[in-house]
C-alpha positions as CSV (number, residue, x, y, z in Angstrom):
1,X,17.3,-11.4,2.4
2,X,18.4,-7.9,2.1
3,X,17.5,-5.5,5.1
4,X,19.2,-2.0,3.9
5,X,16.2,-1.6,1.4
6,X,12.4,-2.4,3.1
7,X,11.2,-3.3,-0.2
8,X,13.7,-5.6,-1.3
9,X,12.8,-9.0,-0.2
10,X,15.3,-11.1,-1.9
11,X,17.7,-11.0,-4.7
12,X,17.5,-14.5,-6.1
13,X,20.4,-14.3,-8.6
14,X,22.5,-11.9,-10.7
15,X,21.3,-10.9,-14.0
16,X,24.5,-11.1,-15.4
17,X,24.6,-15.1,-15.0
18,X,23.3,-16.9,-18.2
19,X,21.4,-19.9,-17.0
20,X,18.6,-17.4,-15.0
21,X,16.0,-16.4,-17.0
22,X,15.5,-12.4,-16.6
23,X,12.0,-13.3,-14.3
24,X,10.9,-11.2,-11.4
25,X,8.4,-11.9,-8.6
26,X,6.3,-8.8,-7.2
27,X,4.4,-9.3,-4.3
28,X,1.9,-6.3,-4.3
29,X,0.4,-5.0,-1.1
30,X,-2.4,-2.3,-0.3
31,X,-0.3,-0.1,2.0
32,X,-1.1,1.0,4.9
33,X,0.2,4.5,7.0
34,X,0.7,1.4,10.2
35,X,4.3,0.6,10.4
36,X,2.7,-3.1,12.4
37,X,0.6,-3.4,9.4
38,X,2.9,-2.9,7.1
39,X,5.4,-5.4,9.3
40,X,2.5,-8.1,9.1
41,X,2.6,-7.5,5.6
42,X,6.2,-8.2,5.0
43,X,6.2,-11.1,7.2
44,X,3.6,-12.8,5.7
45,X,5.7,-12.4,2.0
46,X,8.6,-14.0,4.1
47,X,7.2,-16.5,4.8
48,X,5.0,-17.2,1.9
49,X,8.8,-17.3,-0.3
50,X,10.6,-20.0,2.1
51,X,7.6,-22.0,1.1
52,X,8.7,-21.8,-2.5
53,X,10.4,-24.9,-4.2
54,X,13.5,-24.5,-4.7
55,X,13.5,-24.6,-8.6
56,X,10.9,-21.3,-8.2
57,X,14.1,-19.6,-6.4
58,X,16.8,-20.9,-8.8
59,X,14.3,-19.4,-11.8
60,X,13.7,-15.8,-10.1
61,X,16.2,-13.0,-11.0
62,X,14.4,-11.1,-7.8
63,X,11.6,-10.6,-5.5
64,X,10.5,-7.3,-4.5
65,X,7.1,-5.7,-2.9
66,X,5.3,-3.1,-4.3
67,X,2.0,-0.9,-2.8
68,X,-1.2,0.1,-4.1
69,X,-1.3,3.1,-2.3
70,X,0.7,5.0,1.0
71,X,3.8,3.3,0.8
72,X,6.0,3.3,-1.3
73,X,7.7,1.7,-4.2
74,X,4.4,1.9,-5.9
75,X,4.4,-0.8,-8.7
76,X,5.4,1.5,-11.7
77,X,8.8,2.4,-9.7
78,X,9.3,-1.0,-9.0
79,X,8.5,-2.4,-13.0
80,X,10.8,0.2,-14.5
81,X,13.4,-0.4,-11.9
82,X,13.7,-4.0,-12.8
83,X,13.0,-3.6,-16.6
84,X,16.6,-1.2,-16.5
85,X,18.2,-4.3,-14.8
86,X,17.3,-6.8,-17.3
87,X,14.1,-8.2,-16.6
88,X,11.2,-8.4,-19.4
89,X,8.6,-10.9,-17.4
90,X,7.4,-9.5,-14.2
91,X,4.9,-11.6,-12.3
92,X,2.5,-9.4,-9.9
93,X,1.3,-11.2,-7.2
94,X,-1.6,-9.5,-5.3
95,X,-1.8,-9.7,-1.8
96,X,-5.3,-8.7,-1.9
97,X,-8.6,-10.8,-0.2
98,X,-10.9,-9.4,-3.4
99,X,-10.8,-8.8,-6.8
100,X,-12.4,-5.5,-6.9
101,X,-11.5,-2.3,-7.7
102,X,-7.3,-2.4,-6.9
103,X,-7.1,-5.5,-8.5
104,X,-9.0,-4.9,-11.8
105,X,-8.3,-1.3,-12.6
106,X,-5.3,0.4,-10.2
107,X,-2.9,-2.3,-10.9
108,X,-3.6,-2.5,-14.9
109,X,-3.1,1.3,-14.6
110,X,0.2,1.2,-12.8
111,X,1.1,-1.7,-15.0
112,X,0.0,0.7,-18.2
113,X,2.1,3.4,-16.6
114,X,5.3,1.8,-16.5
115,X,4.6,0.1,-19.8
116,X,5.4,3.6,-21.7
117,X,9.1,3.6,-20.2
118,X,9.2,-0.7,-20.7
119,X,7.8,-1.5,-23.7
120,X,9.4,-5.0,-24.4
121,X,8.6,-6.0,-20.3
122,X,5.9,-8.4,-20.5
123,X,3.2,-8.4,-17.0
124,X,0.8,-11.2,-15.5
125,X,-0.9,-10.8,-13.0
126,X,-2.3,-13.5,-10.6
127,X,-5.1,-14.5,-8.5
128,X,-6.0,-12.7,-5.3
129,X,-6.3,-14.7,-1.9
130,X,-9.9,-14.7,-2.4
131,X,-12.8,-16.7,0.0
132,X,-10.0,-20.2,0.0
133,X,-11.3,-22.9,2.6
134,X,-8.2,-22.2,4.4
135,X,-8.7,-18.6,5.3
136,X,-12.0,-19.4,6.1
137,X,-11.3,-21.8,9.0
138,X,-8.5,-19.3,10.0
139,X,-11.2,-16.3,10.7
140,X,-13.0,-19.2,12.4
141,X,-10.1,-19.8,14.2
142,X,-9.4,-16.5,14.7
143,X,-12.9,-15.7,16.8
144,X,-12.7,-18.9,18.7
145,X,-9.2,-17.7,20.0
146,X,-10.7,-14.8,21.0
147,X,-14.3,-15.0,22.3
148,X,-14.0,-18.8,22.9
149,X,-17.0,-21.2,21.9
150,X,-20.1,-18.7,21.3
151,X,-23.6,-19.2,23.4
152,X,-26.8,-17.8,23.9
153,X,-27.5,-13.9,23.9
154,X,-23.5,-13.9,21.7
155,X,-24.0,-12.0,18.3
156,X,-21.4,-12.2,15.7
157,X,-20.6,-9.1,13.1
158,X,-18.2,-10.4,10.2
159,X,-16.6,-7.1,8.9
160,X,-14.9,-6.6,5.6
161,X,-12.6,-3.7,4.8
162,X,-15.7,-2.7,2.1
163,X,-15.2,-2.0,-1.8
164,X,-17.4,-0.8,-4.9
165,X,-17.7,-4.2,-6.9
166,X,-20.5,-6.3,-6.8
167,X,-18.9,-9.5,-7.5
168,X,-16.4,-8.6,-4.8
169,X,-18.9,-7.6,-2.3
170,X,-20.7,-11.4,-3.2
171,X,-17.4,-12.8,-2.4
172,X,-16.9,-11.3,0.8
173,X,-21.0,-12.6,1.3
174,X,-20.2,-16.0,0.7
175,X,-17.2,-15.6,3.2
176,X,-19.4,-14.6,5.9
177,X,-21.6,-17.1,5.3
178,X,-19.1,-20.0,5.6
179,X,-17.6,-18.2,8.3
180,X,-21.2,-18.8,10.1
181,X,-21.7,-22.5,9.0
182,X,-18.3,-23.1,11.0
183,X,-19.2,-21.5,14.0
184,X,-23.3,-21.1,14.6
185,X,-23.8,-17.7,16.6
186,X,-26.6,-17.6,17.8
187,X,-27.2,-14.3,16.0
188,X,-25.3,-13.1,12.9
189,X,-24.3,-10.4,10.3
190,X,-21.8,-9.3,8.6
191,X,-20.9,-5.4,7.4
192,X,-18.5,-2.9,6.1
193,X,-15.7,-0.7,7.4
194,X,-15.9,1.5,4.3
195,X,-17.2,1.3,0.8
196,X,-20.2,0.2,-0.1
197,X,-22.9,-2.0,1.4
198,X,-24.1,-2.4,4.7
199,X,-21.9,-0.1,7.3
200,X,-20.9,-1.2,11.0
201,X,-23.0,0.9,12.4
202,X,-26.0,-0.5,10.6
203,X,-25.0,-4.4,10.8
204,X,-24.5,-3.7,14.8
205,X,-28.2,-2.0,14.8
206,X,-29.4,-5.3,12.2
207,X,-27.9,-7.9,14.8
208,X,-29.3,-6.1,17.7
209,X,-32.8,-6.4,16.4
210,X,-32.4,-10.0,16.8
211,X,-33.1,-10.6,20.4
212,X,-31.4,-10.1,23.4
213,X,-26.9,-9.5,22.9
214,X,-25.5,-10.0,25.7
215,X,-21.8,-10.1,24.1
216,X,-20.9,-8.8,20.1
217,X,-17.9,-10.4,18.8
218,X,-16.5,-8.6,15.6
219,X,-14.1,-10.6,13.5
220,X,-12.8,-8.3,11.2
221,X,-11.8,-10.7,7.4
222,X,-8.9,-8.2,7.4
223,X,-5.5,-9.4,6.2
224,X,-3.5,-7.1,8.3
225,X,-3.6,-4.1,11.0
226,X,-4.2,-0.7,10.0
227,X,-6.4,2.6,10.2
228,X,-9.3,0.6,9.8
229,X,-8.7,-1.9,12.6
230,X,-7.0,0.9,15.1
231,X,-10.2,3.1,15.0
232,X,-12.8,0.1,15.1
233,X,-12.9,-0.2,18.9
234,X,-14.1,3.5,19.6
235,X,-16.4,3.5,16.5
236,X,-17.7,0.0,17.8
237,X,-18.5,2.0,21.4
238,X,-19.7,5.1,19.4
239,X,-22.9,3.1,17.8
240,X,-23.3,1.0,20.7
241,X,-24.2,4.5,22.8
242,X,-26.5,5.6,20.2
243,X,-28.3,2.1,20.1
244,X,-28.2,3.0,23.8
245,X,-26.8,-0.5,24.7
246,X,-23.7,-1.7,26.0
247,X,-22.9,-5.2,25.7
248,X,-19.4,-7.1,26.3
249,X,-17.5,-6.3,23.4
250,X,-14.8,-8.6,21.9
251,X,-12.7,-7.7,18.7
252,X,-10.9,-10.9,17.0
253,X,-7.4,-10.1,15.4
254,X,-7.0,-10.1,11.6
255,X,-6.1,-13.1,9.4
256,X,-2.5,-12.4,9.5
257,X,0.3,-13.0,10.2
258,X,0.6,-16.6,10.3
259,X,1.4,-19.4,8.4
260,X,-2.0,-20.6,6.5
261,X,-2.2,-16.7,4.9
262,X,1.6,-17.8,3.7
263,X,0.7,-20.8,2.5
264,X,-2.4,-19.8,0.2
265,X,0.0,-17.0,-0.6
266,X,2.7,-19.5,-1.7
267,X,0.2,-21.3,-3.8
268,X,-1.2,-18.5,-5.3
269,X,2.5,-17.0,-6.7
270,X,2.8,-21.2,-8.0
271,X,-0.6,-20.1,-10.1
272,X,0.5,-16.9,-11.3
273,X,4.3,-18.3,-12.6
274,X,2.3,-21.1,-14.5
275,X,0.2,-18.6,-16.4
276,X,1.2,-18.3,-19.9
277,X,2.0,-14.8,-20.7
């Protein structure tokens, strides 16, 4: 592991050795401006690559990290980087939740962007995380860790970061609603830090109707910390005030760090080096 550049998680092998096949790993990441987010982000990639086989290792010329947006390398820096260093197949490996808007048209277009500098560098791009079992039981996990087993007069708000795509936004749905088949609140919604469909401040007003909340739990289906997450407690106490109530509040922590987010990780960069370019 190399520490003098951020971005450069591992250099598996020189390029100059004839057995490795010129193959590079990106692990693409949204960016945030949060210097702990953007730690949870690279320790999540750590971890997801010592889950690797070996052979994937012994196969990779290098792994890097990449960012959507407010970090950088962006992913057209890091494509024409590696393409002058000998590589022609780059596997991008999203480290998204959703396919929505980043995954099907800001990564083609950074892909398409580097592609006039690389013409011969071929690019797949793999699954997101998506709604697995796995990090389904985690947010579970997540709000029992934090609010303990929920009871009468508890309401539960599942929040997603929020997007623009329909299919996207019926992915995040059907996480919600497994998300309440594992834990039963007594009263439940789920809503939106940004983007479209319902906002927080209209789930928390929805849940209230209910009956009587005597404690909200939020569990944000977040992969890491960020603007979003930093600013949720005082907009959480902001629409409680105008409901003119003020139950207990609990916020649960995001998804990751932590070892089941690296393992569907590992599994999805297995899927995308097994796609045929």
């Amino acid at each position: 592991m190399s520490m003098t550049n951020p971005n450069f998680v591992q250099h598996a092998h020189s390029l100059d050795t004839p057995a490795v096949s010129p193959r590079a790993l990106v692990f693409v990441g949204h960016g945030t401006r949060s210097d702990e987010g953007t730690r949870m982000f690279m320790d999540t990639v750590r971890r997801a690559i010592q889950r690797l086989p070996e052979a994937v290792h012994q196969d990779l010329a290098a792994i890097h990290v990449a960012y959507l947006e407010l970090r950088t390398p962006d992913i057209a820096t890091v494509l024409t980087d590696l393409y002058r260093r000998g590589i022609r197949d780059a596997y991008l490996v999203p480290v998204l939740l959703f396919a929505a808007g980043h995954w099907k048209h800001d990564i083609p277009a950074q892909v398409a962007t580097a592609m006039v500098q690389c013409p011969e560098l071929r690019v797949t791009l793999g699954p997101v995380l998506g709604g697995d079992p796995r990090l389904i039981a985690l947010a579970a996990r997540r709000c029992r860790e934090a609010a303990g087993p929920l009871r009468d007069g508890d309401a539960l708000v599942v929040v997603g970061r929020g997007n623009r795509d329909e299919e996207a936004m019926a992915a995040f749905e059907h996480v919600a609603a497994g998300i309440r088949r594992l834990l039963l609140p007594p009263h439940f919604t789920s809503g939106m830090l940004a983007g479209f469909g319902p906002s927080l401040e209209e789930a928390m007003q929805r849940v209230m109707e209910q009956g009587t909340v005597r404690r909200l739990v939020l569990l944000p289906y977040l992969l890491f910390e960020g603007y979003l997450t930093r600013t949720l407690p005082e907009r959480t106490q902001a629409a409680l005030r105008a409901l003119g109530t003020l139950p207990e509040v609990v916020i649960a922590p995001t998804l990751g760090p932590d070892d089941t987010v690296a393992e569907v990780l590992a599994e999805r960069v297995r899927e995308t080096l097994a796609i045929t370019v």
